[in-house]
C-alpha positions in Angstrom: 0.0 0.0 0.0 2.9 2.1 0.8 6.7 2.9 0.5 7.9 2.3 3.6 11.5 3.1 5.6 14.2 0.8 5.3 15.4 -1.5 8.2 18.0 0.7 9.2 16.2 3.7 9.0 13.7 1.9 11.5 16.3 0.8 13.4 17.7 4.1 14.1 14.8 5.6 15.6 15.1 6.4 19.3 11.9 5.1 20.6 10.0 2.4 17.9 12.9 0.1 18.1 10.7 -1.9 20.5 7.6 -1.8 18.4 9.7 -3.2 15.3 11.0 -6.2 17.1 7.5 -7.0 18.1 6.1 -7.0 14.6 8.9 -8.9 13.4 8.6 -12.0 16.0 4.6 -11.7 15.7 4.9 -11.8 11.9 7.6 -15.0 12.0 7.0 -16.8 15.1 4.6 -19.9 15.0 3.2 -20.1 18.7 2.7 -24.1 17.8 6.4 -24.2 17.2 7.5 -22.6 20.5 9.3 -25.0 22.9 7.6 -25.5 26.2 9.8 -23.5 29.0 9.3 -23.3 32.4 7.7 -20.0 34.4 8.6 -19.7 38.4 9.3 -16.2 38.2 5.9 -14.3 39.1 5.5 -10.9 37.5 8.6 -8.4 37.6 6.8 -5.1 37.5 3.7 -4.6 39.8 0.2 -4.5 38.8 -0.7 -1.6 36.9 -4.2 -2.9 35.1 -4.2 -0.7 32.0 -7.2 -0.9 29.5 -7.2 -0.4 26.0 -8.6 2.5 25.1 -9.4 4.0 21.5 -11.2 6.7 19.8 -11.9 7.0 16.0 -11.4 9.9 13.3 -15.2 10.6 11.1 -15.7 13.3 8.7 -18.6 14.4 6.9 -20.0 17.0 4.4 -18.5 20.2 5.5 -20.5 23.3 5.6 -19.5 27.4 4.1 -19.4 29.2 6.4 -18.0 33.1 7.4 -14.4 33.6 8.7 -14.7 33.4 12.4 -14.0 35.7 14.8 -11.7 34.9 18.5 -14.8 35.9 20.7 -16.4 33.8 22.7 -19.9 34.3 22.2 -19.0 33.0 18.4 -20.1 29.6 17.3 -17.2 26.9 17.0 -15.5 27.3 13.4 -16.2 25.1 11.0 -13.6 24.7 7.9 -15.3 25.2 4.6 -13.1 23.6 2.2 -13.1 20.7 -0.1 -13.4 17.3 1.0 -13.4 16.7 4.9 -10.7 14.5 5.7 -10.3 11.6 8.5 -6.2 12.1 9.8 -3.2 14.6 10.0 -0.1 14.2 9.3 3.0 15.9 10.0 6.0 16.7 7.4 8.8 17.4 9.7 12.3 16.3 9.6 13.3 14.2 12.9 9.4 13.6 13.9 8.2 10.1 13.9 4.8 8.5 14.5 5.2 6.5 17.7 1.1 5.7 18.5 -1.6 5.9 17.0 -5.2 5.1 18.5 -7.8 2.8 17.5 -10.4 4.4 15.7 -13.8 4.3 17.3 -16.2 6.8 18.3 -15.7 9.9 16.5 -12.4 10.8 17.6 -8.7 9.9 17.0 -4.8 10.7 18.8 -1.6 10.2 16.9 1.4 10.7 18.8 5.0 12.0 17.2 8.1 11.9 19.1 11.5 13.7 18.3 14.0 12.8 21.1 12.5 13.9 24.0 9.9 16.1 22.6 6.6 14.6 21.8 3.4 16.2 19.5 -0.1 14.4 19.8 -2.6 15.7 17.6 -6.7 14.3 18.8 -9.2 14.5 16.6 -12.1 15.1 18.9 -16.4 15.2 18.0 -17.5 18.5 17.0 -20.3 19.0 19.6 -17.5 18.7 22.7 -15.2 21.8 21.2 -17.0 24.8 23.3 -16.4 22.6 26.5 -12.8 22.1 25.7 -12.2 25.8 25.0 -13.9 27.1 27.9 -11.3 24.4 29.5 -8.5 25.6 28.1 -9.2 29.6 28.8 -9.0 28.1 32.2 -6.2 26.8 32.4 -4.4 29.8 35.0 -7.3 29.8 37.0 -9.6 32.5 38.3 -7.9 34.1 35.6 -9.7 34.0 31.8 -7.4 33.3 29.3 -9.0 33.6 25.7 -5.7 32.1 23.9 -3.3 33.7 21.0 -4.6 33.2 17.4 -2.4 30.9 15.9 -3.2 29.2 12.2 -3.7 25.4 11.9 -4.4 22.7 9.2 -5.1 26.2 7.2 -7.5 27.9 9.8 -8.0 30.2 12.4 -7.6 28.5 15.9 -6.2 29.6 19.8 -3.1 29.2 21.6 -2.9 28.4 24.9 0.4 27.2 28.1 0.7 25.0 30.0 4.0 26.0 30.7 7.2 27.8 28.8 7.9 24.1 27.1 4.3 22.6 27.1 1.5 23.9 25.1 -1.9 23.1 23.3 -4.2 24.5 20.1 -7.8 24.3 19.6 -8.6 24.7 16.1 -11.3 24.8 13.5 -14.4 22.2 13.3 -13.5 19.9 9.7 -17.1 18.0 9.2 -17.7 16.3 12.9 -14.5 16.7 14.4 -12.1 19.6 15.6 -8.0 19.2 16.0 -6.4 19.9 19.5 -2.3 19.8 19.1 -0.8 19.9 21.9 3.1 19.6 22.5 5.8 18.9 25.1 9.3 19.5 25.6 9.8 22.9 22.9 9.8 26.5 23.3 6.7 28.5 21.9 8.3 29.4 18.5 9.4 25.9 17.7 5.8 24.6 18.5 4.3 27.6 16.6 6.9 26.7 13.4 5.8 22.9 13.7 2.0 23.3 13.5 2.8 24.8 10.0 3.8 21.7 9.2 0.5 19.9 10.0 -2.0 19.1 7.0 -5.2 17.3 6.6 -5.0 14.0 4.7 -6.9 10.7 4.1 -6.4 7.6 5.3 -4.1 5.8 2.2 -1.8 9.0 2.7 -1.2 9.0 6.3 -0.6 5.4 6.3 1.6 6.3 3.2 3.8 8.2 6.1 3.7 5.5 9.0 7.3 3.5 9.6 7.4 0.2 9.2 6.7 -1.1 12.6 2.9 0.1 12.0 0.4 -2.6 11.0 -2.0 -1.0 8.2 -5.6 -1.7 7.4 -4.6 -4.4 5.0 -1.8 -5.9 6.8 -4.1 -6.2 10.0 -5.8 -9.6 9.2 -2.5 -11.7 8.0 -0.8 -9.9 11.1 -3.5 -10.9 13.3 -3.8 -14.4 12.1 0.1 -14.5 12.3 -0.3 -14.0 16.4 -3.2 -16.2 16.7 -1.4 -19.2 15.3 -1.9 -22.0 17.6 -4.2 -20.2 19.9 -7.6 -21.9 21.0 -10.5 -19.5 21.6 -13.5 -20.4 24.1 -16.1 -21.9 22.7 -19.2 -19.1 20.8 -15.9 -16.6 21.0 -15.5 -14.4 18.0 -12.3 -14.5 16.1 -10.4 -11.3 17.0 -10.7 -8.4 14.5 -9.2 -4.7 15.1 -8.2 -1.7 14.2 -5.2 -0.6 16.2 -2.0 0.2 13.9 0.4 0.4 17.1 1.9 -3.3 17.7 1.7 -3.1 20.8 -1.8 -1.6 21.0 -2.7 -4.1 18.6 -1.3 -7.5 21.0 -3.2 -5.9 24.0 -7.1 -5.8 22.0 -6.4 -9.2 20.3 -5.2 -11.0 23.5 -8.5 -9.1 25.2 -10.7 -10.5 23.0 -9.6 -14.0 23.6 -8.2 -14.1 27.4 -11.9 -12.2 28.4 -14.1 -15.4 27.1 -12.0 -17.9 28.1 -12.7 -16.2 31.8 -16.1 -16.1 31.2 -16.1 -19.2 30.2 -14.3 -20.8 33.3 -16.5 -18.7 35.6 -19.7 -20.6 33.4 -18.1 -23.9 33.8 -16.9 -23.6 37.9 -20.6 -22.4 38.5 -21.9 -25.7 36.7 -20.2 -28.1 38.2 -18.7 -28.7 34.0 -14.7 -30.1 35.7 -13.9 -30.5 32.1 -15.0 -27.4 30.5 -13.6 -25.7 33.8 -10.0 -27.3 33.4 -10.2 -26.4 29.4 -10.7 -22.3 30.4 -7.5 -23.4 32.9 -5.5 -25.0 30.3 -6.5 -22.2 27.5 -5.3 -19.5 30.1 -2.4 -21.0 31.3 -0.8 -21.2 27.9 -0.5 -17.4 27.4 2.8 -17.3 29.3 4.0 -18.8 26.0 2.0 -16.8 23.4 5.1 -15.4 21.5 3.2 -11.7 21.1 2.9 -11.3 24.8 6.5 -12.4 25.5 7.4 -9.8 22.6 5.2 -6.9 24.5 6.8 -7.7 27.6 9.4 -5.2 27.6 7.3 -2.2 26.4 4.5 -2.9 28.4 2.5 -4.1 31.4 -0.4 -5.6 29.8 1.4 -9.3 29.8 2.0 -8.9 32.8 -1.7 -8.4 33.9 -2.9 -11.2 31.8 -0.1 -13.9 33.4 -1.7 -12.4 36.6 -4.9 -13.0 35.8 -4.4 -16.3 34.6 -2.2 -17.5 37.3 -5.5 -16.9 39.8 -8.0 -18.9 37.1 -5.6 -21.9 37.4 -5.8 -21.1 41.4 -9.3 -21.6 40.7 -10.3 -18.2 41.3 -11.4 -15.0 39.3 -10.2 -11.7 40.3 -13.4 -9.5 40.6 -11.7 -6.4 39.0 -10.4 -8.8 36.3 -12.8 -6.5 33.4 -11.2 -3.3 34.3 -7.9 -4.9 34.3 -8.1 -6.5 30.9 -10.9 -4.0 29.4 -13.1 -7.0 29.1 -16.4 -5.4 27.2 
C-alpha cells in the first residue's frame, strides 16, 4: 500500500525500536512451534491494570461558512473547504509517529516523538469543542485566558500554556470533528513553526507516512492471524478483529478478545459443576505465558503482565473480581 523506511532507518529511531521487534517476531514466530519453557518467576513489574482505550477519526459534508471571529460568544469554526478529511499528518524532519489510537467513536490521537519532545494531535467530536475551549481559557485559574490566534491545518484557531515548554491549540471544526495539538518539551516558536507543518489527509496518505513497525488496514488480518497461530479461543468466541496500527496496542485488543471469554467461560463452567469445560478455560489460560506476542510486548509494556496475573489466579481456581477493568473486558 505504501513505501515504507528501510530497516536501518527503523532501526535508528530512538523510541520504535521496540515496536519493530514485536512485529517482526509476531509476523515469524509460529506459537505451535515454541518450545515448552518453564515460568517460576511471578510478574517483575507490579500491577498496573491498564485498558485499551481507543477513539476513532469521522468526517462528513462540511458546511460554508464566514471567517470566524476569536470571541467567545462565536459559534465553534467550522472549515469550509473541499473534501473533509479523517487524519493529519506531520511533514517534519526528525518527527516520527510513535502511537496511533484505535479508531472508534468519532475521535482519534496520533502521537510523534523527536528525542524527548513529543506532538499528539486528537481529533475530537464537534459538539465537545466549546467545553474544551472554555477548558482551556481556564487553564491559569480565576484568571480567563481567551488564547493567541495561531493558524492550523489552514485555519484560524487559539493558543494556549501549560508551561514555557508545554503547550496546546484548539482549532477549527472539519465535518464532525475539531483538531487539539498539543506539545511537550519545545519552546513556543518551535511549537508555533511545527503546526505549519500539519496538514489534513486521508487515510491511504497518512498510512503512506507510518514507519514500518505500524500494522496498516490491509496488513491487519495476515498480522492478526500471524499471532493467533496455535491459539484456542473459548467456545461461541468471536475470532479477534481490530483496528489498532500500534503493535503493541494491537497485542493488548487481540489478547483481550480471547483471554476475556475464556474467563467467562471458566466462571460458566466452575458455576456448573462442568470439571472438564472448567480445566479447558484453565488449560487455555495457562498457555498465554507462551504466546510469543505477549513475551514480545513484555518489555514495552504491562499488559502481559496483567494477563499472566490473571491467569495465574483462574488456574488457582479463582477469578479476580476487577479482572474486566484490568483487561478491558467489554
Amino acid at each position: 500500500m505504501s513505501t515504507r523506511l528501510t530497516d536501518q532507518a527503523v532501526s535508528e529511531l530512538p523510541l520504535a525500536a521496540a515496536r519493530a521487534e514485536l512485529l517482526e517476531e509476531i509476523m515469524s514466530t509460529a506459537l505451535a512451534d515454541r518450545p515448552d519453557a518453564q515460568h517460576d518467576e511471578g510478574p517483575r513489574r507490579g500491577r498496573r491494570w491498564v485498558a485499551t482505550i481507543a477513539a476513532a477519526a469521522a468526517a462528513a459534508a462540511l458546511v460554508a461558512v464566514p471567517s470566524w471571529l476569536l470571541s467567545r460568544d462565536d459559534p465553534a469554526p467550522v472549515f469550509a473547504g473541499a473534501p473533509a478529511h479523517d487524519w493529519v499528518v506531520l511533514d517534519a524532519p526528525g518527527w516520527d509517529v510513535t502511537y496511533i489510537s484505535d479508531p472508534l467513536e468519532g475521535g482519534s490521537e496520533v502521537e510523534w516523538t523527536n528525542g524527548e519532545a513529543t506532538l499528539n494531535v486528537h481529533l475530537y467530536p464537534a459538539d465537545l469543542r466549546d467545553s474544551y475551549v472554555e477548558d482551556r481559557e481556564r487553564i491559569d485559574y480565576p484568571r480567563v485566558d481567551r488564547g493567541a490566534p495561531v493558524e492550523l491545518l489552514g485555519q484560524p484557531a487559539r493558543m494556549w500554556h501549560y508551561s514555557a515548554r508545554d503547550h496546546t491549540t484548539i482549532g477549527a471544526v472539519d465535518g464532525t470533528v475539531y483538531p487539539e495539538v498539543r506539545a511537550e518539551g519545545m519552546d513556543e516558536a518551535a511549537y508555533v513553526a511545527l503546526l505549519a507543518r500539519l496538514a489534513w489527509t486521508d487515510e491511504a496518505e497518512f498510512e503512506f507516512t507510518l514507519p514500518e513497525q505500524f500494522v496498516t488496514a490491509g496488513e491487519a488480518d495476515a498480522t492478526i492471524a500471524a499471532m493467533l497461530r496455535g491459539i484456542r479461543l473459548a467456545p461461541g468466541a468471536d475470532v479477534p478483529s481490530s483496528g489498532e496500527n500500534d503493535p503493541y496496542q494491537l497485542g493488548a485488543d487481540v489478547a483481550r478478545q480471547v483471554v476475556c471469554p475464556w474467563i467467562v467461560e471458566f466462571a460458566r463452567a466452575r458455576e456448573a459443576g462442568d470439571q472438564r469445560a472448567t480445566v479447558a478455560a484453565q488449560k487455555a489460560l495457562a498457555a498465554t505465558r507462551d504466546w510469543a506476542f505477549l513475551n514480545a510486548m513484555n518489555d514495552e509494556g504491562d499488559y502481559p503482565e496483567v494477563v499472566w496475573e490473571i491467569s495465574a489466579d483462574v488456574n488457582a481456581g479463582r477469578v479476580p473480581p476487577e479482572y474486566r477493568e484490568g483487561l478491558g473486558c467489554e
